[in-house]
N, C-alpha and C positions, 0 to 999 in steps of 0.2 A: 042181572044182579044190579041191584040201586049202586049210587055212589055213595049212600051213605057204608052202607056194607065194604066197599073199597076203600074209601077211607079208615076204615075200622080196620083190615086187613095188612099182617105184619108183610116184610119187608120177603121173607123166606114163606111162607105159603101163594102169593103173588107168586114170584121166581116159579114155584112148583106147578102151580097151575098156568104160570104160561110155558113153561116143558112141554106139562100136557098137550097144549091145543096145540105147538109147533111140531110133538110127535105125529099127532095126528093126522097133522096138516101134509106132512111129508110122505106118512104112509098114504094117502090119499083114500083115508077109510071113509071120507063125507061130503055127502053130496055139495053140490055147487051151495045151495043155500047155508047150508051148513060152514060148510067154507067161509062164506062171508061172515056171518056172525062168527066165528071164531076168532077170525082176523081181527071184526069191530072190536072182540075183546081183549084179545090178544095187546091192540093196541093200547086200550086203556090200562089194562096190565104193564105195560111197557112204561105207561108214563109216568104209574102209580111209584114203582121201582124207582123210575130217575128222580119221579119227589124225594123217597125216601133217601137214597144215595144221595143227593143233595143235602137234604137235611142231615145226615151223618155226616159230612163234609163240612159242614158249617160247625157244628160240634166240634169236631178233632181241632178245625182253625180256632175256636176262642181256646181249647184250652190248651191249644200250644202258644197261639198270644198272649192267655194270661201265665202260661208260665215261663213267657221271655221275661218277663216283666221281674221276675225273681233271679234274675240267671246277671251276677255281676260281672260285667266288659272285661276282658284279658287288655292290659295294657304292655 
């Protein structure tokens, strides 16, 4: 699967399809080669997620900074 496709790919079908390969992985339904490319993807999968987790994380920080910014000091 390209990166561009990966990129395209929401935060919850990623998660879903790397289940998949890790069930897989663990039933030990595929061959060694198979294995490997699973893992390559697996991986990419893996980082695809921490993008997106990250980028929701950056979200939630501006719009709780911007809404400190409305919130007057208790004195």
């Amino acid at each position: 699967m390209s990166n561009d496709i990966l990129e395209k790919m929401n935060f919850e079908d990623a998660m879903k399809e790397l289940e998949i390969l890790v069930d897989s992985l663990d039933k030990g339904d595929v061959s060694l080669d198979e294995a490997i490319a699973a893992y390559d993807r697996g991986s990419q999968l893996k980082d695809h997620c921490q993008k997106k987790l990250n980028e929701a994380k950056m979200k939630v920080e501006t719009i709780q900074s911007s809404g400190d910014k409305n919130i007057i000091p208790e004195n």
